[in-house]
N, C-alpha and C positions, 0 to 999 in steps of 0.2 A: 415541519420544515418542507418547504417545494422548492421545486426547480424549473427554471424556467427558460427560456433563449431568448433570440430575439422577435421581435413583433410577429406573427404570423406566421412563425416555424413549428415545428413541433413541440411539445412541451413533458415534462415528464412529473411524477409527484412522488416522494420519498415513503418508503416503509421501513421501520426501524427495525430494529434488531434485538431481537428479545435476547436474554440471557439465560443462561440455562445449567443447571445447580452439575448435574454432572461435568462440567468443564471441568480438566484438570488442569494445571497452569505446574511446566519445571520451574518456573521462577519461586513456586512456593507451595505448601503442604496445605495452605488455605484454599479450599476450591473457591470459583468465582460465584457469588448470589447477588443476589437482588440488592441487601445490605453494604454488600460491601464494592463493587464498580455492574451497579445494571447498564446496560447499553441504555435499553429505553430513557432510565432517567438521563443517562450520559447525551441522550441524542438529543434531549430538548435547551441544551446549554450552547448547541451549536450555532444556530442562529443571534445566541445574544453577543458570543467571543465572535465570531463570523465579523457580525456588525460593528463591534469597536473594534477589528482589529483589521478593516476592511484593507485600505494602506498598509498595513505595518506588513502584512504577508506577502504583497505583489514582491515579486522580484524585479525594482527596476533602475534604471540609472537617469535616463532623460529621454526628451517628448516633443511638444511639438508648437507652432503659430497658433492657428485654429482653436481655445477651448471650451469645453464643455461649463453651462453656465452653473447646473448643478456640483460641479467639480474642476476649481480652474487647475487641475492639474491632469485630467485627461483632456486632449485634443481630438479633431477629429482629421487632423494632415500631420505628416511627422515631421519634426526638427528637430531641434538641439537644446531647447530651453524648457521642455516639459518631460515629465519620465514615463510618460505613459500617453497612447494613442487610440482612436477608437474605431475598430474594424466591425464591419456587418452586423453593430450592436455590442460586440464583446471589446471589452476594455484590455489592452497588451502593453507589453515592456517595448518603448521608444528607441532603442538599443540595437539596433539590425545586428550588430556582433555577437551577440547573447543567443546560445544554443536553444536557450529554456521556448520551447513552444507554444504552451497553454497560454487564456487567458489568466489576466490577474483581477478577475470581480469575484464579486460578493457569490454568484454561481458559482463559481471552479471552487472557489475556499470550501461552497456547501461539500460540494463532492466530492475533494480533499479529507474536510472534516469527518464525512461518513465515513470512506476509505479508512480513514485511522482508527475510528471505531467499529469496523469488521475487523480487522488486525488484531486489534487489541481484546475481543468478542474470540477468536477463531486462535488465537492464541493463551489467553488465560489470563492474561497481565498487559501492561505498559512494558513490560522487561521480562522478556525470558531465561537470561541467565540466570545459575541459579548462585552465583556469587554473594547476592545482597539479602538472601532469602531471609537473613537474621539481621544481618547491619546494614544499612542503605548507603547508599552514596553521600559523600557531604557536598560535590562539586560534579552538576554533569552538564556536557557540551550539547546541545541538539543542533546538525548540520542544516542549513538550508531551511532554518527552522520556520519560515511562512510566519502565521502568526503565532505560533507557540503552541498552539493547542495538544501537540503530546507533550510537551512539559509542563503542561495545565494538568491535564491527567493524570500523569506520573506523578506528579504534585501532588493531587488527591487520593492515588492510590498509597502514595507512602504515609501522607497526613492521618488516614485512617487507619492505618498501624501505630500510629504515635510519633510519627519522627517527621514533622512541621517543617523543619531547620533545611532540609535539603536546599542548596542555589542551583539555582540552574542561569544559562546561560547560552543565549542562542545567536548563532552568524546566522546572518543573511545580506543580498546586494540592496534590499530597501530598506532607509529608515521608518520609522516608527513617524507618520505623516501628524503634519498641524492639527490636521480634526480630526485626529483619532481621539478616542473620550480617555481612551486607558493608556499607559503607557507601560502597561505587563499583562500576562492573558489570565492573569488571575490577581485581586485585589491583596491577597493574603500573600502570594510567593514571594520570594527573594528570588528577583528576573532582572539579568541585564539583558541588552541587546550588543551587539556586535556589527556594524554596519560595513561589509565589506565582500567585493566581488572576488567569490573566491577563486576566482580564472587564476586569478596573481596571488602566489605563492610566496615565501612565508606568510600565515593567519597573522592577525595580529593577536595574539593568542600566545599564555606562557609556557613554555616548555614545561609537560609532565603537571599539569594544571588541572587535571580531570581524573575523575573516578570513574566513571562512566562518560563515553560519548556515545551516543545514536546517529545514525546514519540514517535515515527513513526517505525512501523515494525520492531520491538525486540522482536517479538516471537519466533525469530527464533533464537535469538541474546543470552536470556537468558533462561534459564531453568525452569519450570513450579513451583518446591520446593524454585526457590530463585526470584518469582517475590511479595509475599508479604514484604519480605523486601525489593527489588528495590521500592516499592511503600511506603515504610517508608521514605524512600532516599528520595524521589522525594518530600513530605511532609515535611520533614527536612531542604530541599533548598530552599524552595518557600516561599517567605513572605508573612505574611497577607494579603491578597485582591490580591494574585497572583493565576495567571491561569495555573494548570494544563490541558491539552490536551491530548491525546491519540489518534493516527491513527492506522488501521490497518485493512488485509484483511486475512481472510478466504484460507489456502493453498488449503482444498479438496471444490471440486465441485458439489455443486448441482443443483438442476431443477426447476428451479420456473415457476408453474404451474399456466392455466387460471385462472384471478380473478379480482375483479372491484378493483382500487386502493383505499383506504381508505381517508377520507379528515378531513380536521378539526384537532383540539384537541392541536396545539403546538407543542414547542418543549418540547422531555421530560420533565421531574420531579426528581426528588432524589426517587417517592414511584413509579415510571416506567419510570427504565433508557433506554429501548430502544423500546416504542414507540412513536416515533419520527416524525410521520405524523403530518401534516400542509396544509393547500390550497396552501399558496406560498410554499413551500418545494415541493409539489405533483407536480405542475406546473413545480418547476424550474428544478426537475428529469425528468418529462416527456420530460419537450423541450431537452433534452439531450438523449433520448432514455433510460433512467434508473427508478427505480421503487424503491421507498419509501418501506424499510421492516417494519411491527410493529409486534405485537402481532400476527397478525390474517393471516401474509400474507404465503398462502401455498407454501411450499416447499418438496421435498422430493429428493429422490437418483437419480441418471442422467441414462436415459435412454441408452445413448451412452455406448458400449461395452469398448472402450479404456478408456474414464471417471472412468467407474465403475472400472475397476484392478488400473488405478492410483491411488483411493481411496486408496483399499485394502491395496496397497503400503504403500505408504503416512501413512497410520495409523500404522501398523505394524512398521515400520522405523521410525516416529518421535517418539513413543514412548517409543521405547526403548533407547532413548538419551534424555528423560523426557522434550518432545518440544512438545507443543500443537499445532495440525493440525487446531482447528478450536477456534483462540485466541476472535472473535469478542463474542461467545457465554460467555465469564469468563468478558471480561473490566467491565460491568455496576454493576454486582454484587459484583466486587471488590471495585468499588469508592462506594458502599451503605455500604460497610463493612468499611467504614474511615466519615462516617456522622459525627464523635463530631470531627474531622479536617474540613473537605468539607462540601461545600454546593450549592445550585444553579446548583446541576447539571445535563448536557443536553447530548444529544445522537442524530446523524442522523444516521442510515443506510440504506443502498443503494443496490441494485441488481442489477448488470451491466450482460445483456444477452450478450453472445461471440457471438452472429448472429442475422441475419432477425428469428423472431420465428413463428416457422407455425401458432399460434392460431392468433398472432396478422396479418400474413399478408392475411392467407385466410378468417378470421372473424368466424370460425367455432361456432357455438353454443354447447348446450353438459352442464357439468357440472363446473360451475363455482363456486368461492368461491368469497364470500364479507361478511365481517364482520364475518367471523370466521365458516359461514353456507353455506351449496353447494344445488347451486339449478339449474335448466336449463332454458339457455340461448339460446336463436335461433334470428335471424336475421344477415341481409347483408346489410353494405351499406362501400362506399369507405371514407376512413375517412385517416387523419396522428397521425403517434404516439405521444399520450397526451392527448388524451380525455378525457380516463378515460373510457370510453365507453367499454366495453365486447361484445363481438360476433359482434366487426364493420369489416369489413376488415380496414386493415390499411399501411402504408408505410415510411417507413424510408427517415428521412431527410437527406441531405450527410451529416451534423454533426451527424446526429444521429447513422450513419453507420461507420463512420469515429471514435466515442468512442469506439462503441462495434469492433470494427474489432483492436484498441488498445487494449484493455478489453484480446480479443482472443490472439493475441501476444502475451502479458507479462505474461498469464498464459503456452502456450506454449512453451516460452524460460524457467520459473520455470520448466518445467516438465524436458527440458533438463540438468538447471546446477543442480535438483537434482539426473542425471544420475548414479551416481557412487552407492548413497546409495537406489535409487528404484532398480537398475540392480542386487544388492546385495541380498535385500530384494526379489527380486520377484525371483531368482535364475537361469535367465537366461545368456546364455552364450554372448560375445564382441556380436558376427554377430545374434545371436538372438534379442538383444537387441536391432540395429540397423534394423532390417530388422522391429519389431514392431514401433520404432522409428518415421520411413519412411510411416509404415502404416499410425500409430494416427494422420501424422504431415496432409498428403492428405487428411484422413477422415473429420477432423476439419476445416482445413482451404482453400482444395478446393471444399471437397464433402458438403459442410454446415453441418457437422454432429452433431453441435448444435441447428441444427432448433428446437429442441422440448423445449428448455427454457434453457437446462446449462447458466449456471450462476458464474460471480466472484459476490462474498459480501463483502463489504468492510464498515468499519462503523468510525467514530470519536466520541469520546465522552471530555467532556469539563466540570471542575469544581474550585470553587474560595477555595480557602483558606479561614475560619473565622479569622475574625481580618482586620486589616486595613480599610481605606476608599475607596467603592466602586468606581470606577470611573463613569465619566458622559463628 
């Protein structure tokens, strides 16, 4: 799968995401292999759902005079009679009212698409709760479900335990377009669509209708003033002893800085939903090259020059369309603000380095943080990443290297599909914008200019509904 932008910009090319047998997954006592959900094979299915489901995933309403010959429903001026418009190459939602920023092309879905398969790679499953770990859902909701492609998934990872039958059923503000080839993201599923902007409240959607809903990267999708009521919604659908879920990652980028990883303690709690440390949790991020965030674990602003203005960007520009840049810091406090509904509930988050990081490859000693206190570390010895160990030298396994250099990607294609409203925001002109473009893309991804810790955060969190009988 590649990626690409438009004519004479920069361009990028995908590396998948190996799978790797020590994954642990809470969702289930089966670790992840090859056999049973590889990324690799997972990653070459993207482009073919991608492509039938090009339309079905855009989020959009209406569009424009002007259209395009290949596609009479993107334009290139905006109106009222088309749902989609076409800017600097990239194809958009025709809708000025609509928060949602990205583009809606066959690009963004790719880097969508991977995004869901590092998630689900960096997590162990489709589903972290461990509710269904024996019985699966027979009815699940996916929010803002794009083209469907994690109900495609989840689909297959349940089908390969024996249980076919799951529906699934996904909202979103696009329908399911005339030449789209499929009209479900998998031949086999039982897939409706739901077509509807869900700005406007009540879903059409039955009360207590769901065993499971997903939430997956809608921070982007809905507005910061109308996500308490989307989380009314999502209570409203869910039956008793159903599983809320919540995915999502962090748009700006930080730097996670030397520290011993933390162990022990579980999965969260409802009175600390995102200290999420564990010995198998700790283990099964390490073998991945990834790092358990809790309470304690330091972080701070990215040392990299092009990181630090993306920021700037980024905050300025999502907030003035009332979209939260850094949605993983709001999920846990919101599901403790719904206690006399929920309960049982848990949180992993994760720290996915976009490179080899100098502390960990040359073992440096200096000051480290463990348990919340920094103190100095000195020793050398060769060691691989997951020890646990501070000031070892250490070395990336090619899974290891193969998530973060995904990790690096998918944050890099975001920086590009939010080109239009950072080039806005930062005030720079067409060939300014590309000449820094060309810069960041070199610095990052051939000069390592993330060796110092930048970091994606990405975190899930998971909770039952009161009422019903627990499953077992």
């Amino acid at each position: 799968m590649g990626y690409s932008s438009s004519p004479g910009k920069p361009t990028t090319s995908t590396s998948s995401v190996t799978s790797s047998s020590s994954n642990v997954s809470p969702f289930s006592s089966t670790k992840i292999t090859a056999a049973t959900l590889s990324i690799v094979a997972l990653t070459e299915t993207i482009s073919s759902a991608s492509a039938s489901l090009h339309s079905a995933s855009s989020r959009a309403m209406t569009s424009s005079n002007h259209t395009n010959a290949s596609n009479p429903a993107i334009s290139t001026a905006p109106s009222s009679s088309r749902p989609f418009y076409n800017r600097a190459g990239r194809t958009y939602l025709n809708d000025r009212t609509v928060p949602y920023p990205l583009p809606v092309d066959l690009t963004e879905l790719h880097r969508q698409s991977l995004r869901t398969l590092l998630l689900i790679q960096i997590f162990g499953a489709p589903v972290c709760s461990p509710v269904f770990a024996q019985r699966p859902p027979t009815r699940v909701l996916e929010v803002a479900c794009g083209t469907g492609f994690w109900s495609l998934m989840c689909h297959r990872y349940f089908a390969s335990r024996g249980h076919p039958n799951v529906s699934f059923t996904g909202i979103d503000i696009a329908p399911l377009a005339p030449n789209c080839s499929s009209s479900k993201p998998g031949r086999e599923m039982k897939w409706r669509l739901v077509q509807h902007d869900m700005r406007y409240m009540p879903w059409p959607l039955p009360d207590e209708g769901f065993d499971l809903i997903m939430v997956k990267d809608v921070s982007l999708a809905l507005p910061a003033s109308l996500q308490q009521s989307a989380m009314d919604e999502y209570i409203r659908l869910l039956r008793p002893g159903g599983v809320l879920e919540i995915w999502d990652s962090d748009h700006q980028i930080r730097m996670l800085r030397p520290h011993a990883p933390a162990a022990g303690g579980g999965p969260s709690r409802i009175n600390d939903p995102d200290d999420s440390s564990s010995e198998d949790e700790a283990d099964a991020a390490s073998s991945l090259g990834t790092y358990v965030m809790t309470a304690n674990t330091p972080l701070s602003a990215p040392l990299n020059g092009f990181l630090v203005e993306y920021n700037g960007w980024l905050h300025r520009a999502l907030n003035a369309r009332d979209l939260n840049p850094v949605p993983c810091t709001v999920v846990g406090p919101m599901l403790l603000q719904e206690s006399e509904e929920l309960c049982d509930v848990r949180s992993r988050r994760l720290a996915v380095p976009l490179a080899e990081v100098r502390w960990e490859r040359e073992g440096v000693g200096g000051v480290v943080t463990k348990d919340g206190k920094s103190y100095v570390e000195t020793g050398r010895r060769k060691d691989v990443v997951g020890s646990g160990a501070v000031g070892l030298s250490k070395t990336l396994t090619a899974s290891q290297a193969a998530v973060r250099r995904t990790a690096m990607l998918t944050a890099v294609q975001l920086i590009q599909s939010l080109e239009p409203l950072l080039r806005e925001t930062s005030g720079k002109s067409q060939d300014e914008w590309d000449t820094w473009m060309g810069k960041m893309m070199n610095d990052l991804m051939r000069d390592n200019g993330a060796s110092c810790g930048e970091c994606l955060e990405v975190g899930a969190w998971w909770a039952r509904k009161k009422g019903g009988a627990t499953r077992s």
